[in-house]
C-alpha positions as CSV (number, residue, x, y, z in Angstrom):
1,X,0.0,0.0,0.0
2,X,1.1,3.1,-0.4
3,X,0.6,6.2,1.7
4,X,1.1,10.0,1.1
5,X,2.5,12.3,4.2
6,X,2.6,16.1,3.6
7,X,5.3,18.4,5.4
8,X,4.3,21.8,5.9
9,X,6.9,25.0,6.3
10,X,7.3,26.7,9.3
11,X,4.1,29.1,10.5
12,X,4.8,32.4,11.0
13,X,2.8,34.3,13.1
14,X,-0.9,34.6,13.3
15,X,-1.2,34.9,9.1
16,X,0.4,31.5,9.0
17,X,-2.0,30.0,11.6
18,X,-4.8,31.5,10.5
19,X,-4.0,30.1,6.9
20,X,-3.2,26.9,7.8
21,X,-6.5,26.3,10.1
22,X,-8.7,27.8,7.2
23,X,-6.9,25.3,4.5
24,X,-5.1,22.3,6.2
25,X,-8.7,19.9,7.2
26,X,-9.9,20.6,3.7
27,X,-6.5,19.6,2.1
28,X,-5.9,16.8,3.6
29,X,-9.2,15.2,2.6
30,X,-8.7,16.7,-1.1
31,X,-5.1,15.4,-1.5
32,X,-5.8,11.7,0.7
33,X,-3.0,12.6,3.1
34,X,-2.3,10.2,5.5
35,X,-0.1,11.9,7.8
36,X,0.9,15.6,8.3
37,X,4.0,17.0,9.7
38,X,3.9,21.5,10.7
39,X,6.9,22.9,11.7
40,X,5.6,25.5,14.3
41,X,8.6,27.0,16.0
42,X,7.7,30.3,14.4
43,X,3.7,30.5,15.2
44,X,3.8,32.7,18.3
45,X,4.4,36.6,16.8
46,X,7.0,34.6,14.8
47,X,9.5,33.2,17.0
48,X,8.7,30.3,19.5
49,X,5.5,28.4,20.5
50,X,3.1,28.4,23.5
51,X,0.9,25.7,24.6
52,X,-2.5,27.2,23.0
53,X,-0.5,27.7,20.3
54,X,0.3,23.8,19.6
55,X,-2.9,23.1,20.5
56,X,-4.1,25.4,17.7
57,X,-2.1,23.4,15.5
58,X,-3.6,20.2,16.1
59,X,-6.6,21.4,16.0
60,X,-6.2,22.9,12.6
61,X,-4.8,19.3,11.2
62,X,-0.9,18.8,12.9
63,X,-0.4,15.4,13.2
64,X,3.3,15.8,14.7
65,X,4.8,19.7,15.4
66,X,8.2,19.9,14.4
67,X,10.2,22.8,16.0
68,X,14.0,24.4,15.7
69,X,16.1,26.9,17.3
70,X,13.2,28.8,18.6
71,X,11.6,25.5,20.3
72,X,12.5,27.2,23.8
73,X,11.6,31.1,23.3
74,X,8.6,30.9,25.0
75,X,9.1,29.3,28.0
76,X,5.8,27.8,29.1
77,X,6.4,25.6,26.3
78,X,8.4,23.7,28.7
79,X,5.7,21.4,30.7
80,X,3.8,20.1,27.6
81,X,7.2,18.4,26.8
82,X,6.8,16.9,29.9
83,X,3.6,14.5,29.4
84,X,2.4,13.1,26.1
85,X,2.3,15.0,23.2
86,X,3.2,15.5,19.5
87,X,6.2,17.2,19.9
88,X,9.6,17.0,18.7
89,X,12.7,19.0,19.0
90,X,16.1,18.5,17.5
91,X,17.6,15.4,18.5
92,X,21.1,16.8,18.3
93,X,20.8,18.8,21.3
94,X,22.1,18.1,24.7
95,X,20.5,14.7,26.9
96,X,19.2,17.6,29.2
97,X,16.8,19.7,26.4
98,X,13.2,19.2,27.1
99,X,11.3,17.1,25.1
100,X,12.2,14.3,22.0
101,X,14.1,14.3,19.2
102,X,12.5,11.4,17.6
103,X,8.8,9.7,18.4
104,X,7.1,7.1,17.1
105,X,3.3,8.4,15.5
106,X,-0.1,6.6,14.5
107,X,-1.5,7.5,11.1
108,X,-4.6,8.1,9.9
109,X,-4.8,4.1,9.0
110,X,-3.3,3.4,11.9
111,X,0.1,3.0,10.2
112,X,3.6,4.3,12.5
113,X,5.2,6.8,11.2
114,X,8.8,7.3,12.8
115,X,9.4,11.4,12.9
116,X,12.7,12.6,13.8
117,X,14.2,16.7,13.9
118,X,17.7,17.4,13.2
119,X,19.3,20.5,13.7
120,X,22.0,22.0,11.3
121,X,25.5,23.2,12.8
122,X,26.9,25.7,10.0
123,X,25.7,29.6,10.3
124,X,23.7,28.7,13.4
125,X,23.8,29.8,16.7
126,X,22.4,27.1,18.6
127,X,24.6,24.9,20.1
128,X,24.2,21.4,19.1
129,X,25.8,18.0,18.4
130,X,26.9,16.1,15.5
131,X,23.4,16.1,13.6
132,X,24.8,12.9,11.2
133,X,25.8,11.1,14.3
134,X,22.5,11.9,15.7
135,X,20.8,10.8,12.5
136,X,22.8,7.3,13.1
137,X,20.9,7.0,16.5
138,X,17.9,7.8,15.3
139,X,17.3,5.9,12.7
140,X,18.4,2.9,14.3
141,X,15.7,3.3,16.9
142,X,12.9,4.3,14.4
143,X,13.6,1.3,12.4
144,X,13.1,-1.3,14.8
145,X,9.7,0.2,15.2
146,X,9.0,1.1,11.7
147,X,9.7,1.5,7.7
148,X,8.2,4.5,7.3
149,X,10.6,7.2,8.9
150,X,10.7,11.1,8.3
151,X,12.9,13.6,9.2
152,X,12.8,17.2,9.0
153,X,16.1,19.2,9.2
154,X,16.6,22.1,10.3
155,X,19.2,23.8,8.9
156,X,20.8,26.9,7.1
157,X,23.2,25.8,4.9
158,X,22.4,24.0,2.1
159,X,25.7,21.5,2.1
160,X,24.3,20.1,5.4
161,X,20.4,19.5,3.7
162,X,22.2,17.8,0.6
163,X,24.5,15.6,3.3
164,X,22.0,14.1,4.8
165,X,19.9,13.5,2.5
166,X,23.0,11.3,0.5
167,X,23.8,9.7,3.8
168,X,20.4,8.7,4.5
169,X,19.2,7.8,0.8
170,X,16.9,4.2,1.5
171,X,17.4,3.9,4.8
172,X,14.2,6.8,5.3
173,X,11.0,7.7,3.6
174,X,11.4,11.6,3.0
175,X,13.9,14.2,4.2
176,X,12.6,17.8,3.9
177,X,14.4,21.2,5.0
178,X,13.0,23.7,7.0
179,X,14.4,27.5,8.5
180,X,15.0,29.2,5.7
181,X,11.9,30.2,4.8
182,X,12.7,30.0,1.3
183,X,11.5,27.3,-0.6
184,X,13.5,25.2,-3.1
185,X,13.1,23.6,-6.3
186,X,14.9,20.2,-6.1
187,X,12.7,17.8,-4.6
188,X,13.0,14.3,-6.0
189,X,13.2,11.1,-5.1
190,X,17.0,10.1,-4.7
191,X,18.2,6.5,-6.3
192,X,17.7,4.6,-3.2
193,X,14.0,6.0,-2.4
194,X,14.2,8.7,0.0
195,X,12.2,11.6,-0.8
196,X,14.0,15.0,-0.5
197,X,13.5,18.5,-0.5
198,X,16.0,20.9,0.6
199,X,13.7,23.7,1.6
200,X,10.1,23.5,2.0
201,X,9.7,27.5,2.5
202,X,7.2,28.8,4.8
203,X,3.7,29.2,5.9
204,X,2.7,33.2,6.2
205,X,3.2,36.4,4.9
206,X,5.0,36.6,1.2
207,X,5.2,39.9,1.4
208,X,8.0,40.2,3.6
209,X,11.6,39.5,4.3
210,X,11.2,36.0,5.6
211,X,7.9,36.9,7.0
212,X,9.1,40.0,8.5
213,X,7.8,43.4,7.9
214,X,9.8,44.2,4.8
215,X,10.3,48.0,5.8
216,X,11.7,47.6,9.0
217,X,14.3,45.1,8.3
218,X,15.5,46.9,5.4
219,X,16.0,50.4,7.6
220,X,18.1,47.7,9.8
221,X,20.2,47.1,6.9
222,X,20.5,49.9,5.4
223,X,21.7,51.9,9.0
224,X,22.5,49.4,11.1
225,X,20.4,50.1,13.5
226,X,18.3,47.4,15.8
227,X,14.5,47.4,15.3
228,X,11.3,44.9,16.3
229,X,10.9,43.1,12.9
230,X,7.0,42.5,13.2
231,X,5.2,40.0,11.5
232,X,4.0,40.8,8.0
233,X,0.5,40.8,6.8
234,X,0.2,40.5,3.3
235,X,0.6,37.8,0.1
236,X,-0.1,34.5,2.8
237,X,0.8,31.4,1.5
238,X,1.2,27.5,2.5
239,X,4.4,26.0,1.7
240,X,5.4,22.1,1.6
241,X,5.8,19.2,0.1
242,X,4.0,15.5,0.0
243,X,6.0,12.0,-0.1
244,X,4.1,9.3,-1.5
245,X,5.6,6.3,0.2
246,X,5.1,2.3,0.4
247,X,3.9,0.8,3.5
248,X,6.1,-2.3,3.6
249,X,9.4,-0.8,2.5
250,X,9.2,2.3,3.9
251,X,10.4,3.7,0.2
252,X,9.2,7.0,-1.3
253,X,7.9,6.3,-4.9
254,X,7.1,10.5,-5.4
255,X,7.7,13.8,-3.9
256,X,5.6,17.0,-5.3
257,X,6.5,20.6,-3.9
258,X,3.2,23.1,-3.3
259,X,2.4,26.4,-2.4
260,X,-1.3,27.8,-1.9
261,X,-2.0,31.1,-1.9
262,X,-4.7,31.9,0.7
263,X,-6.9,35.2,0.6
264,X,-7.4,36.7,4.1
């Protein structure tokens, strides 16, 4: 049988939300999506997430809430990591982070889907481990549980995306980047079946630098001078990707990249 799980882009701010629990429902009933992975790190004013927050997100569709380097902003995050939930962090930070790096999901059909978060090391401030040792760990564990294993990686540079995606190729169902914002054009499936995508882009306001108000984070470059970069408002669109994977094997068979454009 064959299956097809949808990755959506990180949600920025209350456009992004707003978007995704007008559209997501809807979608994944039009498009027969088994499974659905948000990033959400970015859904409270844009950096960080609260609990009503990932409740919101669940509620609009979430199946699993992957996060990033903003996981911890908003500190009363911290005690939903603490009992069950849908979370998961990057597994490449240190034992004592809150919450999972990797967790074991039930599908729609009642299929498990292993979802794992890595975080990228080059051009980013977080401190964090080894994320291809990390991947080792992980999908050792996942497997024993499962085929059907996804990963989102969170990462800034490009060579790190590519990397893993190589070092990975059969061994997992679908790779896809987030934190960039920008989404790329290269998803395929790679020789071994694993479905990759560099970049999925984001969920929330177009009109923007990387969901910012445009304005003010161009007087910040132009004279150097530090200024709140609100959330935009305008041109709010969803951004992801869907793997269409086989049951048994755990091997993607197609990747397709979308973006919706939704009218507020």
């Amino acid at each position: 049988m064959k299956i097809r799980i949808m990755a959506i882009g990180d949600v920025v701010g209350s456009p992004g939300r707003d978007a995704l629990r007008r559209w997501l429902k809807g979608a994944k009933r039009e498009r027969d999506i088994e499974f659905c992975i948000v990033n959400g790190e970015n859904i409270a004013a844009g950096s960080g997430l609260t609990p009503s927050l990932y409740e919101d997100l669940l509620q609009a569709g979430a199946d699993a809430v992957t996060t990033g380097d903003h996981v911890y902003r908003k500190k009363d995050i911290l005690p939903v990591f603490a009992g069950p939930n849908r979370l998961v962090r990057p597994a490449n930070y240190g034992e004592a982070a809150a919450g999972a790096g990797w967790q074991i999901f039930e599908s729609r059909s009642g299929f498990r889907i292993g979802v794992a978060q890595l975080s990228g090391r080059v051009f980013m401030t977080q401190a964090a481990d080894n994320p291809f040792t990390t991947a080792e760990r992980a999908v050792q564990a996942l497997s024993r549980q499962t085929p059907i294993i996804v990963i989102d990686m969170h990462a800034e540079a490009t060579s790190e995306k590519t990397a893993l995606g190589w070092m990975l190729d059969g061994r997992v169902s679908f790779i896809f980047g987030t934190h960039t914002h920008i989404p790329t054009a290269d998803e395929r499936v790679l020789p071994k079946g694993t479905a990759y995508i560099t970049d999925v882009g984001m969920t929330g306001p177009y009109d923007s630098v990387l969901g910012r108000d445009k304005d003010k984070v161009l007087k910040t470059f132009m004279t150097s001078m530090p200024a709140t970069f609100d959330v935009a408002e305008n041109d709010v669109r969803i951004s992801g990707a869907i793997a269409t994977v086989d049951t048994e094997t755990g091997k993607a068979t197609a990747i397709e990249r979308f973006q919706v454009g939704i009218d507020r």
